[in-house]
C-alpha positions as CSV (number, residue, x, y, z in Angstrom):
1,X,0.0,0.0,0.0
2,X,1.6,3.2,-0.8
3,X,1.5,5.9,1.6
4,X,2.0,10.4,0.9
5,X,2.5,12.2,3.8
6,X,1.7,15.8,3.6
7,X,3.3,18.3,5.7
8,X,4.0,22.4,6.1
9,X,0.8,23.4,5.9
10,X,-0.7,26.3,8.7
11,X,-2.2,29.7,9.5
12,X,-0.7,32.5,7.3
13,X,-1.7,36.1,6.7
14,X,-2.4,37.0,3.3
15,X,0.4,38.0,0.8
16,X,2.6,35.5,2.8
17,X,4.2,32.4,0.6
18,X,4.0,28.6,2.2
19,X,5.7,25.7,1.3
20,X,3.9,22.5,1.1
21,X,6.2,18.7,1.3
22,X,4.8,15.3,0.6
23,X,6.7,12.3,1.4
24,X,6.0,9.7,-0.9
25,X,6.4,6.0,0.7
26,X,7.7,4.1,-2.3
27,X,9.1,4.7,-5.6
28,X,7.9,7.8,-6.5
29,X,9.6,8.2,-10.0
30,X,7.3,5.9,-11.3
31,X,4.1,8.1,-10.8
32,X,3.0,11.5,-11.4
33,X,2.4,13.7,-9.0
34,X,-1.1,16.1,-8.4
35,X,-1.0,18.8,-5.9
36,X,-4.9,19.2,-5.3
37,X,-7.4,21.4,-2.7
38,X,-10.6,21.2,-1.3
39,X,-12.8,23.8,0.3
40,X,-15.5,22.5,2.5
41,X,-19.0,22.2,0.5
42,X,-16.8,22.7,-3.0
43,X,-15.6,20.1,-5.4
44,X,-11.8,19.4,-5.5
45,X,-9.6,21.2,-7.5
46,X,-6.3,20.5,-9.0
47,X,-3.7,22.8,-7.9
48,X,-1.1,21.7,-10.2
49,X,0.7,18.5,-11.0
50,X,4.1,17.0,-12.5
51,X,5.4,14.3,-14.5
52,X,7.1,11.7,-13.5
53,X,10.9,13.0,-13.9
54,X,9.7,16.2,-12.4
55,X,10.9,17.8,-16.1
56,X,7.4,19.5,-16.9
57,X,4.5,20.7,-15.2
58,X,0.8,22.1,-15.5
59,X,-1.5,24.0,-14.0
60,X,-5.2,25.0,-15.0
61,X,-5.6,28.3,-15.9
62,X,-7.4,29.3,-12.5
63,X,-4.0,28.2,-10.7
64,X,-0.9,29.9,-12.8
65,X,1.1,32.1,-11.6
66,X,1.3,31.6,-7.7
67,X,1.6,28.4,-7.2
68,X,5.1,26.1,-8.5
69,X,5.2,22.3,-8.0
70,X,8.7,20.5,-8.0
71,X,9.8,17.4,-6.9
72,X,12.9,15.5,-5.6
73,X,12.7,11.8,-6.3
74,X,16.2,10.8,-4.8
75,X,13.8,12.2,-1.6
76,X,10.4,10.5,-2.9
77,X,9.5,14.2,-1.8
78,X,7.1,16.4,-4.0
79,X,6.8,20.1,-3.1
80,X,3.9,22.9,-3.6
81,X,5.5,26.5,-3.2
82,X,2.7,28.5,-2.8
83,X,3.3,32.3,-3.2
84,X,1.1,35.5,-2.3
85,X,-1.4,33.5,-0.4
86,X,-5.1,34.7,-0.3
87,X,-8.0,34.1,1.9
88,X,-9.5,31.9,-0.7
89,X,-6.6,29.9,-0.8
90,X,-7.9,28.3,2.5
91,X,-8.5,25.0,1.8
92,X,-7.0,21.2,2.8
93,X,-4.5,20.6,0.4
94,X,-3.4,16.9,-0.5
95,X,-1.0,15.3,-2.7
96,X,-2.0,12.7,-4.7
97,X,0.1,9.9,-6.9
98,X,-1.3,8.9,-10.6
99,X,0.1,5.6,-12.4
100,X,2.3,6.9,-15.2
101,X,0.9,10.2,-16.5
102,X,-0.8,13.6,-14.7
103,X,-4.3,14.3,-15.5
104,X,-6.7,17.4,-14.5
105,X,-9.3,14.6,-13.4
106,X,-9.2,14.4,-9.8
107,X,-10.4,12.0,-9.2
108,X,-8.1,9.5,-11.2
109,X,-5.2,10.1,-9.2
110,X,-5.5,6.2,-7.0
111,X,-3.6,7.5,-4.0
112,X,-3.7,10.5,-1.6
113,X,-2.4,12.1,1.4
114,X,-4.3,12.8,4.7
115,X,-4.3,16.2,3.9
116,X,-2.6,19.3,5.2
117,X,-4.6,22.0,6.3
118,X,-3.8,25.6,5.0
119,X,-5.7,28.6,6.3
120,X,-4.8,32.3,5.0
121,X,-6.1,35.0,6.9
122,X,-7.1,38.1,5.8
């Protein structure tokens, strides 16, 4: 069973920048990574997500800009810098793993995190 690990999340003003971690608990070069959110009563949203090498990313439209996903697979770490932070960034953000390639259907990624909880205070 693989196992993510979400951490760094917390209670920031706005305009402040967080960094998000997710400790993946296997090989994490073989899968792609999703960074996604969810706001209580809303449908989740992908934040961003990278291939498997970490060599290219995407974002939807509603996310560029502010928010840069990396990874580190010597670590089977992925990362979410998340810049300029706004109240209606508030959300629980969790990183999920997808079999070989990213995709902006959520719900396709077959393993997630617990969930990190990020609050952004105006």
């Amino acid at each position: 069973q693989v196992q993510l690990e979400e951490s760094g999340g917390g209670l920031v003003q706005a305009g402040d920048s967080l960094r998000l971690s997710c400790v993946f608990g296997g090989a994490i070069s073989t899968y792609a990574m999703g960074w996604i959110r969810q706001v209580p009563g809303k449908e989740r949203e992908l934040v961003g997500a990278t291939i498997r090498s970490g060599s290219s990313t995407y974002y939807p439209d509603s996310m560029k800009g502010r928010f840069t996903i990396s990874r580190d697979n010597a670590k089977n770490t992925v990362y979410l810098q998340m810049n300029s932070l706004k109240p209606e960034d508030t959300a629980v953000y969790y990183c999920a793993a997808r079999s070989r390639y990213y995709s902006d259907y959520v719900s396709s990624y077959g393993y997630w995190g617990q969930g990190t909880q990020v609050t952004v205070s105006s």
